[in-house]
Backbone as XML, in Angstrom:
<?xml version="1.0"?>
<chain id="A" units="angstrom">
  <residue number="1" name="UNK">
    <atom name="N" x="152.500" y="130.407" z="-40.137"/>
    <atom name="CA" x="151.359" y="129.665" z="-40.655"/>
    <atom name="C" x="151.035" y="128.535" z="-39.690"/>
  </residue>
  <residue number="2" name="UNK">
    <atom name="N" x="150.264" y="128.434" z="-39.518"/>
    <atom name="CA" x="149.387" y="127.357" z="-38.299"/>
    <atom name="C" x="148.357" y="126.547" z="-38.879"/>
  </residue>
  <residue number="3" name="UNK">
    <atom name="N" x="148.325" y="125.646" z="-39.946"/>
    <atom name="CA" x="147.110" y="125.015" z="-40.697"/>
    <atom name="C" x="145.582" y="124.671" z="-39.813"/>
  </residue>
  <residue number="4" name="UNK">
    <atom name="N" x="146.752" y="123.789" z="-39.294"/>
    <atom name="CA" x="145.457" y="123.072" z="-38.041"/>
    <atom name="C" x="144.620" y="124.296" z="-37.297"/>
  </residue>
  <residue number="5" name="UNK">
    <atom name="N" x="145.381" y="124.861" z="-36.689"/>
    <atom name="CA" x="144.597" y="125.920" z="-35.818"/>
    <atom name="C" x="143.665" y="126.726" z="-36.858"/>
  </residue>
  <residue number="6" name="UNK">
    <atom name="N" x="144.679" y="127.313" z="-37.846"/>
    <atom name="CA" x="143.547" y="128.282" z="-38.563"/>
    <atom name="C" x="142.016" y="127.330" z="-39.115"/>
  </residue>
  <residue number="7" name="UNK">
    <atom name="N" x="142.611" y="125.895" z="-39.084"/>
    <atom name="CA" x="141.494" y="125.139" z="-39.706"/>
    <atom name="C" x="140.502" y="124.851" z="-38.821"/>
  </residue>
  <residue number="8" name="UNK">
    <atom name="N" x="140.489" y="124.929" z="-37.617"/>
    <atom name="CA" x="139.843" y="124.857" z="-36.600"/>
    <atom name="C" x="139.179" y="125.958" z="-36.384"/>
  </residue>
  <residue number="9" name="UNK">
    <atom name="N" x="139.579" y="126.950" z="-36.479"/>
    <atom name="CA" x="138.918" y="128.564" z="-35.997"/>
    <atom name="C" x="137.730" y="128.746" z="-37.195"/>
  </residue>
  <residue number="10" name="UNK">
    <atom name="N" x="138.194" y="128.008" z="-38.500"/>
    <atom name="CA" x="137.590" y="128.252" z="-39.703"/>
    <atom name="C" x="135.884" y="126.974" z="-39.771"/>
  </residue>
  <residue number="11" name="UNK">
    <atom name="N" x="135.919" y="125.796" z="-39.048"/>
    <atom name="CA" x="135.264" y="124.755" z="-38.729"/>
    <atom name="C" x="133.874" y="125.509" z="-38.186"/>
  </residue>
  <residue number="12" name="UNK">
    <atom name="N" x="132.685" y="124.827" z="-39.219"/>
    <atom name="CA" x="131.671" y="125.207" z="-38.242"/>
    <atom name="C" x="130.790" y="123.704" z="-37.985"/>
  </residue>
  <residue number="13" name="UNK">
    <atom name="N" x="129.547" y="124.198" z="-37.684"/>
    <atom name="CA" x="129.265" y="122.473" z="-36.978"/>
    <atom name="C" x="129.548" y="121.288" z="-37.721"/>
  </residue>
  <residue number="14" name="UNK">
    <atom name="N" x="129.677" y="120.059" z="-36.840"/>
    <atom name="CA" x="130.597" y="119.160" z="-37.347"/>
    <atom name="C" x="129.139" y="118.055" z="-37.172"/>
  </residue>
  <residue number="15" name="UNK">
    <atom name="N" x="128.334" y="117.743" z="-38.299"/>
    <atom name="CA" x="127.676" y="116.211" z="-38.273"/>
    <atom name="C" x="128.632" y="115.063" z="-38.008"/>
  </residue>
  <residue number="16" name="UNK">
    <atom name="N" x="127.961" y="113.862" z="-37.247"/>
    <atom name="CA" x="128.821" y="113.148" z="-37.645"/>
    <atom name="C" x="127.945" y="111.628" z="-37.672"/>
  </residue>
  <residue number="17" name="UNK">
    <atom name="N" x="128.120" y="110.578" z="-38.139"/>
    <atom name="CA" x="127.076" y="109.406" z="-38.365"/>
    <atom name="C" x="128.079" y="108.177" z="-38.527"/>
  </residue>
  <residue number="18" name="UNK">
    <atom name="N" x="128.048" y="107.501" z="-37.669"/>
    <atom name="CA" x="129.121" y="106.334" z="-37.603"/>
    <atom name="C" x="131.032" y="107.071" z="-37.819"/>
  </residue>
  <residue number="19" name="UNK">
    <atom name="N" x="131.188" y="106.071" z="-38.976"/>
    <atom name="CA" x="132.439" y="106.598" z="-39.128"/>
    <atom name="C" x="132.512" y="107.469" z="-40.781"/>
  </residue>
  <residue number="20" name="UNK">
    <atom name="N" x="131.484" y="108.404" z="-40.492"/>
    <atom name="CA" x="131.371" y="109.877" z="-41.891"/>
    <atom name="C" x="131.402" y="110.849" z="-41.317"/>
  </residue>
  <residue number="21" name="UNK">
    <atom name="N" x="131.369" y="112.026" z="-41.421"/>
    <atom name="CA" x="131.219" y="113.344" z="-40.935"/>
    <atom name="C" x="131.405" y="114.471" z="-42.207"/>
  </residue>
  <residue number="22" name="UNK">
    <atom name="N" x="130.261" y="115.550" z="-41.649"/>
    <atom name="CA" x="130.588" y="116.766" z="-42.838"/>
    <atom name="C" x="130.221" y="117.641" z="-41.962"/>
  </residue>
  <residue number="23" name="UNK">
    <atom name="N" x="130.925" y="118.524" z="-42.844"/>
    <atom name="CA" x="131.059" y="119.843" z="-42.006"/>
    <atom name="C" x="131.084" y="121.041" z="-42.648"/>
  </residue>
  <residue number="24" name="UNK">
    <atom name="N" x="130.716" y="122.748" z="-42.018"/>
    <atom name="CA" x="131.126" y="123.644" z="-42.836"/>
    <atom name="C" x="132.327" y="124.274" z="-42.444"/>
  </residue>
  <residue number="25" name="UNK">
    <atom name="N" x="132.650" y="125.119" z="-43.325"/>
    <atom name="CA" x="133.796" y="126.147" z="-42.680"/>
    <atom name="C" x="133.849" y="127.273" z="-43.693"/>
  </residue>
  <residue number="26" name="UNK">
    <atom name="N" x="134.448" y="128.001" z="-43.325"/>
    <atom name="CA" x="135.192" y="129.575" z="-43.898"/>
    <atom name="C" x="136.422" y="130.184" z="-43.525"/>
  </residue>
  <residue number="27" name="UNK">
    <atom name="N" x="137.317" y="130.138" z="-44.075"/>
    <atom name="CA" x="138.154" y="130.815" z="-43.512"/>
    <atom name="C" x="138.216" y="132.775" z="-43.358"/>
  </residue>
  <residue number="28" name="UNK">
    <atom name="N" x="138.319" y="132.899" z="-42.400"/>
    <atom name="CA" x="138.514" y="134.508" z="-42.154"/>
    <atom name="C" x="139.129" y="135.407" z="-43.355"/>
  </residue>
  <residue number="29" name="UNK">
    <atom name="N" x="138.718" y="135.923" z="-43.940"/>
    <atom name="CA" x="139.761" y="137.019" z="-44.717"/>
    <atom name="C" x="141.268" y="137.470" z="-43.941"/>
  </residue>
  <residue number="30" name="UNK">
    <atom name="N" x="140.990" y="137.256" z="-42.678"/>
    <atom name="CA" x="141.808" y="138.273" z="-41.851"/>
    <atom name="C" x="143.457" y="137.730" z="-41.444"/>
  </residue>
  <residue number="31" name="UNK">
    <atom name="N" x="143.004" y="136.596" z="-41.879"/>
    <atom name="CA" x="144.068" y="135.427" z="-41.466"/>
    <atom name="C" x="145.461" y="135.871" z="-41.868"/>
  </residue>
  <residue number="32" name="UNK">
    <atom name="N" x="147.028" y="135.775" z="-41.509"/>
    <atom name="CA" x="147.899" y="136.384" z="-42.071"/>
    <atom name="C" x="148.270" y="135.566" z="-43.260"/>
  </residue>
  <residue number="33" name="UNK">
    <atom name="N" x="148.106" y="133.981" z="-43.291"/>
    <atom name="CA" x="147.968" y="133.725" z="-44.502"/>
    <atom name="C" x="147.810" y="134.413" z="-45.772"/>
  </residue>
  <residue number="34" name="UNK">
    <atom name="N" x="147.007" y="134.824" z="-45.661"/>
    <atom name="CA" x="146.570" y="135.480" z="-46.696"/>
    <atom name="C" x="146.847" y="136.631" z="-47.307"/>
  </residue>
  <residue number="35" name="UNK">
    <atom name="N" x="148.163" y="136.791" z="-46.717"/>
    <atom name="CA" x="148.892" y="138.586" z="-46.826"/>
    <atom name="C" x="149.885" y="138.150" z="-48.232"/>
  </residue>
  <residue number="36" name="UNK">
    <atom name="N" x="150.458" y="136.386" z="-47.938"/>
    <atom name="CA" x="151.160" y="136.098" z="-48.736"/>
    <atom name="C" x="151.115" y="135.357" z="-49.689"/>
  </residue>
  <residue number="37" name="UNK">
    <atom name="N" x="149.688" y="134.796" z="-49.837"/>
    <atom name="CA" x="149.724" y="133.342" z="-50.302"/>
    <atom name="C" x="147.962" y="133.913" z="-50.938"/>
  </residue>
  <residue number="38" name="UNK">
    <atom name="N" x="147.659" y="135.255" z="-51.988"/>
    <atom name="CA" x="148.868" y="135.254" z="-53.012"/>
    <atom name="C" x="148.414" y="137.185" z="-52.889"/>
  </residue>
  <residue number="39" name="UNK">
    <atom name="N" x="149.644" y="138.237" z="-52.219"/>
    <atom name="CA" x="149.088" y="139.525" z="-52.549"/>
    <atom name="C" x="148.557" y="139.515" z="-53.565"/>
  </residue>
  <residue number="40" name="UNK">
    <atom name="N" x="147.073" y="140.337" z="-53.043"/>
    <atom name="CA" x="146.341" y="140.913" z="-54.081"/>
    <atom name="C" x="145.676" y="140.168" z="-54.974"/>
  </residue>
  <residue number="41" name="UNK">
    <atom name="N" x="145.972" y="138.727" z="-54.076"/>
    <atom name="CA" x="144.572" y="137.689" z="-55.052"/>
    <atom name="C" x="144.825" y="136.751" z="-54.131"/>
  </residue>
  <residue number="42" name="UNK">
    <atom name="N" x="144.475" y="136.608" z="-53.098"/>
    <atom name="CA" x="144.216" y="135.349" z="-51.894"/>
    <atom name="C" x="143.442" y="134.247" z="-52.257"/>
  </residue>
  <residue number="43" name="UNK">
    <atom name="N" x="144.456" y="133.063" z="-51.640"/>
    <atom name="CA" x="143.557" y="132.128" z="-52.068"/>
    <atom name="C" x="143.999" y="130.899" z="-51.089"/>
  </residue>
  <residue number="44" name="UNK">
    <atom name="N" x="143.194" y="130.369" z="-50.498"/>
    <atom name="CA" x="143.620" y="129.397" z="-49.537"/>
    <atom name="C" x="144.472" y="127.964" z="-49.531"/>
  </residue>
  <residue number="45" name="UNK">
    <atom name="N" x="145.419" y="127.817" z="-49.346"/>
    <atom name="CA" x="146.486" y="127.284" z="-49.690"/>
    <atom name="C" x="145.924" y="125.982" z="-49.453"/>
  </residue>
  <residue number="46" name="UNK">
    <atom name="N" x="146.677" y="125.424" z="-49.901"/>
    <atom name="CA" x="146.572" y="123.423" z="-50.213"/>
    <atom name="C" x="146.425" y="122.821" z="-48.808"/>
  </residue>
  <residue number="47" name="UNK">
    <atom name="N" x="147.485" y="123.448" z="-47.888"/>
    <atom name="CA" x="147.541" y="122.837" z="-47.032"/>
    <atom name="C" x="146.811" y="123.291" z="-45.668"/>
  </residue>
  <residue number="48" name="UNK">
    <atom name="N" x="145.862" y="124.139" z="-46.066"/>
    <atom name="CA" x="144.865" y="124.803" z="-45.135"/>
    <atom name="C" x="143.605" y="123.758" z="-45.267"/>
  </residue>
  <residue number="49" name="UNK">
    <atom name="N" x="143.702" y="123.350" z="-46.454"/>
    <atom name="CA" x="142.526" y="122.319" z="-47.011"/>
    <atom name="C" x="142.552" y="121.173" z="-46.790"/>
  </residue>
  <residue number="50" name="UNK">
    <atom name="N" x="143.741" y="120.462" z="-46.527"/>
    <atom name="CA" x="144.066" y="119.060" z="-45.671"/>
    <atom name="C" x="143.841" y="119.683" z="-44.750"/>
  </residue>
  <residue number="51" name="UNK">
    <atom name="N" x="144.200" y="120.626" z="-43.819"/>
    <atom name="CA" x="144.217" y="120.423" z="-42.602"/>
    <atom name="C" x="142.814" y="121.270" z="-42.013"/>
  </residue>
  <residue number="52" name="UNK">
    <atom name="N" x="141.469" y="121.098" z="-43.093"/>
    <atom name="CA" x="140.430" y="120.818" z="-42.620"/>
    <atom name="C" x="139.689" y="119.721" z="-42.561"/>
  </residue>
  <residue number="53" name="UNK">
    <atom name="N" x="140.132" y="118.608" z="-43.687"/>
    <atom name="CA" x="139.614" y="117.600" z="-43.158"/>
    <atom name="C" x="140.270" y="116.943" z="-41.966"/>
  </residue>
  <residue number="54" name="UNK">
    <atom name="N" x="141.426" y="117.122" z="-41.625"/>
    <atom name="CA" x="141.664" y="116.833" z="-40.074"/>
    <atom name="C" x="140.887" y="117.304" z="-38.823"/>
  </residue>
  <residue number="55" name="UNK">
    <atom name="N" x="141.041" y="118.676" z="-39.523"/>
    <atom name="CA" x="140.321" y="119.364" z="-37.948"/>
    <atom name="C" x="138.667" y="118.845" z="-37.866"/>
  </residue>
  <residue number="56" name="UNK">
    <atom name="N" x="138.435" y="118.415" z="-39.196"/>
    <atom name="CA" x="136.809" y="117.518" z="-38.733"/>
    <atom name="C" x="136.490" y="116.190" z="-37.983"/>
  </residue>
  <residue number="57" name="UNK">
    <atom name="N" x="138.437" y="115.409" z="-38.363"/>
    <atom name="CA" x="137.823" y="114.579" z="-37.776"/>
    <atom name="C" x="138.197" y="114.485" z="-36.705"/>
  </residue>
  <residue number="58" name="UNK">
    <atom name="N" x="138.956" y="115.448" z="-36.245"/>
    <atom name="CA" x="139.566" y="115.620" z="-34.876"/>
    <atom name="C" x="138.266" y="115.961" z="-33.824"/>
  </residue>
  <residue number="59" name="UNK">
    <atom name="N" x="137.462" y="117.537" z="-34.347"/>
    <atom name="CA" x="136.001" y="117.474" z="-34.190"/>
    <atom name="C" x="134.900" y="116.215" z="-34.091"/>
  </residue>
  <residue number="60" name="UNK">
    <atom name="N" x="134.751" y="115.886" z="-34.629"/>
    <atom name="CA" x="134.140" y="114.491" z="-34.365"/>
    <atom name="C" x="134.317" y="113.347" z="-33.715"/>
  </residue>
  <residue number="61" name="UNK">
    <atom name="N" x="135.701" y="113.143" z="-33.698"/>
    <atom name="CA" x="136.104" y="111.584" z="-32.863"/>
    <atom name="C" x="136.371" y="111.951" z="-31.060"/>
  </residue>
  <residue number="62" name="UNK">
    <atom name="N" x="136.630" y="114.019" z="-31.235"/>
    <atom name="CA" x="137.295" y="114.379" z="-30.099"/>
    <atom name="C" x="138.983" y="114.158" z="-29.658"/>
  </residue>
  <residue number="63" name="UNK">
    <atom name="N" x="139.420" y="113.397" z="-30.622"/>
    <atom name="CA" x="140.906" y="112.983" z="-30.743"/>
    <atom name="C" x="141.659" y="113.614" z="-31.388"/>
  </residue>
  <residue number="64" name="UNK">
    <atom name="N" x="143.023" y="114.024" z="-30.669"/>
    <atom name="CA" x="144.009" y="115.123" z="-30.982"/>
    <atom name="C" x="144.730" y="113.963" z="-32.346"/>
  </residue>
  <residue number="65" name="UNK">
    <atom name="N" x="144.866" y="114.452" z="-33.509"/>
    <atom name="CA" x="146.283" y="113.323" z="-34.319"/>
    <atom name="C" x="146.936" y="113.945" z="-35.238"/>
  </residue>
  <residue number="66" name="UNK">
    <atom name="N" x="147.762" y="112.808" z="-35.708"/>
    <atom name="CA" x="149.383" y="113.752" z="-36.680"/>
    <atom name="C" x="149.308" y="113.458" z="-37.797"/>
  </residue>
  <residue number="67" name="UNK">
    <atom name="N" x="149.559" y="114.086" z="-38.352"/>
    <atom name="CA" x="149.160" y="112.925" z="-40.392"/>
    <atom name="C" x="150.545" y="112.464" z="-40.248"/>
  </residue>
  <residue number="68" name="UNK">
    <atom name="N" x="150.382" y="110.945" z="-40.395"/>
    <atom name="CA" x="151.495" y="110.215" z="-40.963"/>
    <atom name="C" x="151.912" y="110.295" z="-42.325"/>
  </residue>
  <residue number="69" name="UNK">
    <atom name="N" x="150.720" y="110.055" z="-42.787"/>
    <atom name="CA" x="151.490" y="110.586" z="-44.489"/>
    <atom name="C" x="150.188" y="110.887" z="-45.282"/>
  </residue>
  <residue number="70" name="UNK">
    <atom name="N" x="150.044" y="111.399" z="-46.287"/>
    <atom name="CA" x="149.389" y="111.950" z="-47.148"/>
    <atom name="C" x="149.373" y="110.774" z="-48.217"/>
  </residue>
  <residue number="71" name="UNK">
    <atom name="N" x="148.469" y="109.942" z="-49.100"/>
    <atom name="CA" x="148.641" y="108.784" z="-50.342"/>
    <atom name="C" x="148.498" y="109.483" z="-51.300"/>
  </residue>
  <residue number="72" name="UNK">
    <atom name="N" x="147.304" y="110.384" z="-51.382"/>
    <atom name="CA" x="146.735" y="110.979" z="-52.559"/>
    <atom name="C" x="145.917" y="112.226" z="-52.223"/>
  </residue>
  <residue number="73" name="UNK">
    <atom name="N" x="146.149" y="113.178" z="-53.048"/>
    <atom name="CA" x="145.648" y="114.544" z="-53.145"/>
    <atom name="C" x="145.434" y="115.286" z="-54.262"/>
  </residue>
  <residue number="74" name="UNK">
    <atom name="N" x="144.246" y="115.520" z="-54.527"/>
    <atom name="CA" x="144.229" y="115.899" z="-55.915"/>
    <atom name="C" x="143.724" y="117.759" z="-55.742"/>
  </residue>
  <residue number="75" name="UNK">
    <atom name="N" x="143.392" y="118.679" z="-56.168"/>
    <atom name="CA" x="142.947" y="120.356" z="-56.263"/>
    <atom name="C" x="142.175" y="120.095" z="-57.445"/>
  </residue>
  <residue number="76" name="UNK">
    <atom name="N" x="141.426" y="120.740" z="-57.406"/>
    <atom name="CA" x="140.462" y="120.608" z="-58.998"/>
    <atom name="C" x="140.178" y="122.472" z="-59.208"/>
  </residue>
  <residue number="77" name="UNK">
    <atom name="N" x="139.777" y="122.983" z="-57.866"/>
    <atom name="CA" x="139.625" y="124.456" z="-58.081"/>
    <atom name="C" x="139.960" y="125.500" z="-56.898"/>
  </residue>
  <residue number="78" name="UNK">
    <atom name="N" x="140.190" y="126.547" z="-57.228"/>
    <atom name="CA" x="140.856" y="127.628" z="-55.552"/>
    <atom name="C" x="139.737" y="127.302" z="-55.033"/>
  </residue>
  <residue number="79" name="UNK">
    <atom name="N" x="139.817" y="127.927" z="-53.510"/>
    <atom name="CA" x="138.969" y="128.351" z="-52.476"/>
    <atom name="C" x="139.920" y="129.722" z="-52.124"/>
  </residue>
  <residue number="80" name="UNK">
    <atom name="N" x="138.394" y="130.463" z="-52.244"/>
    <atom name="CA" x="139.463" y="131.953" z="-51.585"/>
    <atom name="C" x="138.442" y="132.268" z="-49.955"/>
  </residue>
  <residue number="81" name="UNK">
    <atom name="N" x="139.560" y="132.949" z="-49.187"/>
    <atom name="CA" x="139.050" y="133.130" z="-48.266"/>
    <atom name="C" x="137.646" y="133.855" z="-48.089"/>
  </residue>
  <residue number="82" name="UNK">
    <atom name="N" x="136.856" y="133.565" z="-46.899"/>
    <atom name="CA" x="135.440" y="133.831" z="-47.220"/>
    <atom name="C" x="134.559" y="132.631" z="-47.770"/>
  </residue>
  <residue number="83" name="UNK">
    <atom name="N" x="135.008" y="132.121" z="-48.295"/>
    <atom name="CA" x="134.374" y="130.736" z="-49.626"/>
    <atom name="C" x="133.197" y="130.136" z="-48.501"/>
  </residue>
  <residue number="84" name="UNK">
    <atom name="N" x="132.231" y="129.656" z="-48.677"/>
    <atom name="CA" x="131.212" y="128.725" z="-47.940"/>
    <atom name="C" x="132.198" y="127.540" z="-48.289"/>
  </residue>
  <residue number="85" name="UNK">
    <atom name="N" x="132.393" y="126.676" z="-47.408"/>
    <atom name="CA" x="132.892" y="124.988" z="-47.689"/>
    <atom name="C" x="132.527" y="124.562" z="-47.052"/>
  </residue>
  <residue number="86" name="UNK">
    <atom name="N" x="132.261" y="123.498" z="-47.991"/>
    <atom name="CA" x="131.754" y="121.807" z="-47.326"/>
    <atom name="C" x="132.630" y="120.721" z="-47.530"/>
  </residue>
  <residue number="87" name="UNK">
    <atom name="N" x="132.567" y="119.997" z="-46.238"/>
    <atom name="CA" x="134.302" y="119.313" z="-45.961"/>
    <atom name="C" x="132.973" y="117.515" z="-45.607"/>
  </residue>
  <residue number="88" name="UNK">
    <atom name="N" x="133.533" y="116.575" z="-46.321"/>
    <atom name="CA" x="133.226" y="115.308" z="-46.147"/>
    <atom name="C" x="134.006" y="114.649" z="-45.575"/>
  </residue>
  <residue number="89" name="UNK">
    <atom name="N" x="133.958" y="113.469" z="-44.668"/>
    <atom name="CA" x="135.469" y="113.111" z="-44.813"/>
    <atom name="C" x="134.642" y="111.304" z="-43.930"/>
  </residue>
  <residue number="90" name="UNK">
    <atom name="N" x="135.495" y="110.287" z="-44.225"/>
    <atom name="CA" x="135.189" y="108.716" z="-43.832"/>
    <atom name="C" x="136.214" y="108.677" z="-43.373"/>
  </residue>
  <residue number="91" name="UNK">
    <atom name="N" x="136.239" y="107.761" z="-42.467"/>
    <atom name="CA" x="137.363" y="107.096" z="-41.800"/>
    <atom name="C" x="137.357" y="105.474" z="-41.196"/>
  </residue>
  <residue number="92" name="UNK">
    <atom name="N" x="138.440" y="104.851" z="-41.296"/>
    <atom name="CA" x="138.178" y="103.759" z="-40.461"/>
    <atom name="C" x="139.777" y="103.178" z="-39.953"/>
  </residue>
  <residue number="93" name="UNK">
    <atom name="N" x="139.761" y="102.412" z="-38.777"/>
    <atom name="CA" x="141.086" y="102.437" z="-38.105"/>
    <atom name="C" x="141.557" y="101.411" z="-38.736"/>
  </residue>
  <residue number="94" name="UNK">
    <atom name="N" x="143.024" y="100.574" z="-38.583"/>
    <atom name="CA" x="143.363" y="99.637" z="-38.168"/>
    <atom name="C" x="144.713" y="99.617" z="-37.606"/>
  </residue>
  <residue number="95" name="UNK">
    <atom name="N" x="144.626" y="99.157" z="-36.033"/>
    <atom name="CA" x="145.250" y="99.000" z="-35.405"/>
    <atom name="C" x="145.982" y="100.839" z="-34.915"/>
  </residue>
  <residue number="96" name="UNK">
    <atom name="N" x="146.835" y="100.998" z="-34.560"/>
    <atom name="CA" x="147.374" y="102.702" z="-34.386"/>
    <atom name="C" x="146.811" y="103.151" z="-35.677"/>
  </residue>
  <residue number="97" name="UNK">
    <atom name="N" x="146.944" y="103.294" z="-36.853"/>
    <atom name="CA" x="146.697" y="104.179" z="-37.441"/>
    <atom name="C" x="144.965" y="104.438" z="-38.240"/>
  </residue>
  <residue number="98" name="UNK">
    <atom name="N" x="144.390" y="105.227" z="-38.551"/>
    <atom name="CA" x="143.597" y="105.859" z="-38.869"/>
    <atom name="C" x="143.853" y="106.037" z="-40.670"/>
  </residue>
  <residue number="99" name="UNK">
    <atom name="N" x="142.746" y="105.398" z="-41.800"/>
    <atom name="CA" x="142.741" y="106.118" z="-42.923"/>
    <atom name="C" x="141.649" y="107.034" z="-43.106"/>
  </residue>
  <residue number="100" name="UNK">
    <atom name="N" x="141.824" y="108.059" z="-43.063"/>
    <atom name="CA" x="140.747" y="109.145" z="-43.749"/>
    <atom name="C" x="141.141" y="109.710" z="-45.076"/>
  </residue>
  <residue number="101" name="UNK">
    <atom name="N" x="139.548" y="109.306" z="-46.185"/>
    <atom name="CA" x="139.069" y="110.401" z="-47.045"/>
    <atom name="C" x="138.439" y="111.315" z="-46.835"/>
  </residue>
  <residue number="102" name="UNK">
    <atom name="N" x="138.379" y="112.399" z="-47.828"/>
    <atom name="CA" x="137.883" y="113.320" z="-47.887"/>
    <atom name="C" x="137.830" y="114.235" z="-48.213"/>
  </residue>
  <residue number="103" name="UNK">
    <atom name="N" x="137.045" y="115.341" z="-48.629"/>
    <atom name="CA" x="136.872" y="116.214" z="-49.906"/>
    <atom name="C" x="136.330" y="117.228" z="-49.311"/>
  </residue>
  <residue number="104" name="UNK">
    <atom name="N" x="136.912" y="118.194" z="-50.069"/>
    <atom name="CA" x="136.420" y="120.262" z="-49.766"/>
    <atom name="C" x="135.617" y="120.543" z="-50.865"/>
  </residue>
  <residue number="105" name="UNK">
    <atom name="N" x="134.567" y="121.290" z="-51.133"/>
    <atom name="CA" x="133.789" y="121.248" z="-52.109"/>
    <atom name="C" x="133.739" y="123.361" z="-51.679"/>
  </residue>
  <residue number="106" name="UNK">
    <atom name="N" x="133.080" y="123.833" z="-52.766"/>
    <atom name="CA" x="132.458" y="125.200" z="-52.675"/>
    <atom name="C" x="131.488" y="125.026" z="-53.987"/>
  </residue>
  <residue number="107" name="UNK">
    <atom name="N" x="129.945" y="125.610" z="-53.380"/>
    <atom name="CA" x="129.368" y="125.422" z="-54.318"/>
    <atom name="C" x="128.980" y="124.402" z="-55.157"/>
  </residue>
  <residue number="108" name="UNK">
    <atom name="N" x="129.913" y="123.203" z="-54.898"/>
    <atom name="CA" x="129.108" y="121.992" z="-55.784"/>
    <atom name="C" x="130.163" y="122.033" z="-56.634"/>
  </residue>
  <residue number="109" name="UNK">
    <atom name="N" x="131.345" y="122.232" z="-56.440"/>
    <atom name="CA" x="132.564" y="122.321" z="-57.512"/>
    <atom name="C" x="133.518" y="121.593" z="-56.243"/>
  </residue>
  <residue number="110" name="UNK">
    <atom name="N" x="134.178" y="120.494" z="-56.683"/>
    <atom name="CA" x="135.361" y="120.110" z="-55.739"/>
    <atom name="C" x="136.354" y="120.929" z="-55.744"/>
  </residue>
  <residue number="111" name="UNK">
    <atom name="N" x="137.297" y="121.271" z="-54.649"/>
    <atom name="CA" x="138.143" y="122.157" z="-54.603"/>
    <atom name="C" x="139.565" y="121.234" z="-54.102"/>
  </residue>
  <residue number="112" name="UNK">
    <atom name="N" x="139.494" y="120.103" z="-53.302"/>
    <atom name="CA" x="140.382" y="118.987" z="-53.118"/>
    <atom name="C" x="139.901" y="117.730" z="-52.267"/>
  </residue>
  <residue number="113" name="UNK">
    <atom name="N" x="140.772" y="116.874" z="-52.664"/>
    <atom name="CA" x="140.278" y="115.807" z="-52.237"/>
    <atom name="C" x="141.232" y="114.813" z="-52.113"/>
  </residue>
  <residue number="114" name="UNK">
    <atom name="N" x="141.710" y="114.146" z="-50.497"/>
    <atom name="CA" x="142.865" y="113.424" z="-50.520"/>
    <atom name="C" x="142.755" y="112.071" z="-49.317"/>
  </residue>
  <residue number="115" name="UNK">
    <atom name="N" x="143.323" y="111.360" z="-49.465"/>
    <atom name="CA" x="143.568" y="109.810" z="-48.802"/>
    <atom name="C" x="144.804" y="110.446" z="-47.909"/>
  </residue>
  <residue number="116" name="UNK">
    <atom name="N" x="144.459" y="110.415" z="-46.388"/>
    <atom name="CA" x="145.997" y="110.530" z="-45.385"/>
    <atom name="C" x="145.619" y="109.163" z="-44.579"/>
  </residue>
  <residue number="117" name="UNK">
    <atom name="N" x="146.792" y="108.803" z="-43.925"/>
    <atom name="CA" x="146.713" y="107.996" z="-42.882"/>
    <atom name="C" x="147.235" y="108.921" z="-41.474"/>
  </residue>
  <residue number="118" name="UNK">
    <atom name="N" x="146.184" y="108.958" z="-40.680"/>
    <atom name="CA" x="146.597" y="109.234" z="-39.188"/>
    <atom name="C" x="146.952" y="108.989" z="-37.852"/>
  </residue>
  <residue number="119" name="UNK">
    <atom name="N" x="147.366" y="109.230" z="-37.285"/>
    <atom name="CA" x="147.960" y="108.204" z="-35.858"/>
    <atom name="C" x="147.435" y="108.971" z="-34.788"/>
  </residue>
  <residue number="120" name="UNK">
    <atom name="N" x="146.993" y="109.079" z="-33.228"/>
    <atom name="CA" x="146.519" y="108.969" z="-32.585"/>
    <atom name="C" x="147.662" y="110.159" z="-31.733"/>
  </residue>
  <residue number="121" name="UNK">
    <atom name="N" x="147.471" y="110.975" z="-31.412"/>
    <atom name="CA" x="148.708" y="112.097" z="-30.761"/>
    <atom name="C" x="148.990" y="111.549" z="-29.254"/>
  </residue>
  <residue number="122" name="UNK">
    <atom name="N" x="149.995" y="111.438" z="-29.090"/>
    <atom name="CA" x="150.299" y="110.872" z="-27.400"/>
    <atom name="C" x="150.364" y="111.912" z="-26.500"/>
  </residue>
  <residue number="123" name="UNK">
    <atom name="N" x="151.021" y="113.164" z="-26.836"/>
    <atom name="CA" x="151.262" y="113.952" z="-25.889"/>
    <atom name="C" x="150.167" y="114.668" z="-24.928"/>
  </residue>
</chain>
């Protein structure tokens, strides 16, 4: 499983307006994810969904980073692969680290929505 990457491959254009950005995405049916998580009723895992609001704002700022920690995360409904999504997400720094919100929606139904703090990748 590869979150980030698959979340990236899944990313389509990325708006972005100060420090907001939205974006679409889909994930592939094809993904191996999805062989396990859940046979015979796929559905895109929690942590495919954080790690699209990363890959937006990674998209947008152009900056590689690591989630330091996760505050809050809530799921309200699946996303199955295929799904149209719309990914929101704010951010603002202080000092090394980065707080971003932000929310996965399908259809006008929230699907998750969580507070991480991020740090800046050195390598």
């Amino acid at each position: 499983m590869k979150p980030l990457a698959d979340a990236h491959l899944a990313l389509g254009p990325v708006s972005v307006s100060g420090f907001t950005a939205q974006a679409t995405a889909s994930f592939p049916t094809d993904l191996a994810v999805f062989r396990g998580h859940f046979p015979g009723q796929p559905l895109v895992p929690g942590v495919a969904s954080l790690a699209l609001l990363v890959a937006t704002y990674e998209s947008a700022t152009r900056h590689s980073v690591t989630i330091v920690k996760v505050s809050r995360s809530t799921w309200k409904s699946p996303a199955l692969p295929g799904d149209p999504l719309v990914i929101q997400i704010t951010w603002k720094t202080a000092g090394q680290e980065i707080e971003l919100r932000g929310s996965v929606s399908h259809d006008e139904r929230s699907v998750c929505a969580a507070v991480m703090t991020l740090r800046a990748r050195t390598d």
